[in-house]
C-alpha positions in Angstrom: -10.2 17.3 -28.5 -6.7 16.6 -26.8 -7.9 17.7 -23.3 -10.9 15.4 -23.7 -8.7 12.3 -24.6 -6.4 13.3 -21.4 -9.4 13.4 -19.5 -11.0 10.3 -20.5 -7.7 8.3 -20.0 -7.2 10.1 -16.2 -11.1 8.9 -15.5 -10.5 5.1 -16.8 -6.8 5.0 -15.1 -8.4 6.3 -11.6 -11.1 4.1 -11.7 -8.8 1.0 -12.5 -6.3 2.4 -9.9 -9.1 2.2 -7.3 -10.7 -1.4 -8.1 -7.3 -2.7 -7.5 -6.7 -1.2 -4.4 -10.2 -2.4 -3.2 -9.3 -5.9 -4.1 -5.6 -5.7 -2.2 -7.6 -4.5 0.8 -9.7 -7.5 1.0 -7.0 -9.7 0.3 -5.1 -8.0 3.1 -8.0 -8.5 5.4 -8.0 -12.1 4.7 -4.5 -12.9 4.9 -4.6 -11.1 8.4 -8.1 -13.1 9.4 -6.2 -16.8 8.4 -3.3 -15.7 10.7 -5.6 -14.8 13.4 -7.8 -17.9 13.1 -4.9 -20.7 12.2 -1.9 -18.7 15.0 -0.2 -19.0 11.7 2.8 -16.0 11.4 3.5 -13.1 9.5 6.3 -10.7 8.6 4.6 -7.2 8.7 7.2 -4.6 6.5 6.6 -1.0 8.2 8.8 1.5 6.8 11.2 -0.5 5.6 11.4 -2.8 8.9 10.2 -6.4 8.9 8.2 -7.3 12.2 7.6 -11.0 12.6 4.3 -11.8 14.6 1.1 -13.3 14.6 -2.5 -11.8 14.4 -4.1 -11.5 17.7 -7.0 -8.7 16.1 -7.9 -6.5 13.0 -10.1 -3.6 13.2 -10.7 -1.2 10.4 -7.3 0.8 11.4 -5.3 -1.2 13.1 -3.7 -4.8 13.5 -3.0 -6.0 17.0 -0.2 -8.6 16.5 2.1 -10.6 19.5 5.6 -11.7 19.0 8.3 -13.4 21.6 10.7 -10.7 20.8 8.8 -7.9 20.9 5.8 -8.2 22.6 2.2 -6.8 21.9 2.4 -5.1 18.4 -0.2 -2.0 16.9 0.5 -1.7 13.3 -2.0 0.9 11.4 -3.0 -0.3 8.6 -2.6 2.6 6.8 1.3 2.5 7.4 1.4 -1.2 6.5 3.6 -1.7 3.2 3.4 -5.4 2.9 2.7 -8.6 4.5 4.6 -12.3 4.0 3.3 -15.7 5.3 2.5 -19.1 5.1 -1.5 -18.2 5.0 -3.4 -18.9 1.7 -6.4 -16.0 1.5 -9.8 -17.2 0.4 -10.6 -18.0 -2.9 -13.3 -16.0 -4.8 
């Protein structure tokens, strides 16, 4: 009876765990689509390290960014922790 109840609560807490991450991906890929399409900036955090620049292209894996100090940027989205800006992402 116990190991039933701890599996039932492992099932419901993975399957919440993974509709949120869904939604913070697709809220990720819009914040980084308004930056590319307004030239609005971002601060990209990457290991601890803030990166200002702004959006030039997203793929699937990676974000091509530009900044003065810095250059052309790749960022893989995978390593991304965080993202800070003056974009609003679409409303649902």
């Amino acid at each position: 009876m116990n190991l039933r109840r701890t599996v039932s609560r492992t099932f419901v807490a993975l399957v919440l765990a993974g509709g949120a991450a869904v939604a913070s991906a697709d809220s990720l890929q819009s914040v980084l689509a308004e930056s590319k399409a307004s030239g609005k900036g971002l601060t990209f955090y990457v290991n601890g390290q803030a990166i200002p620049g702004v959006v030039v292209s997203v793929d699937d894996k990676y974000v091509v960014a530009r900044s003065t100090a810095s250059g052309t940027i790749v960022i893989r989205l995978d390593r991304l922790d965080a993202v800070a800006g003056h974009v609003a992402p679409a409303a649902k």
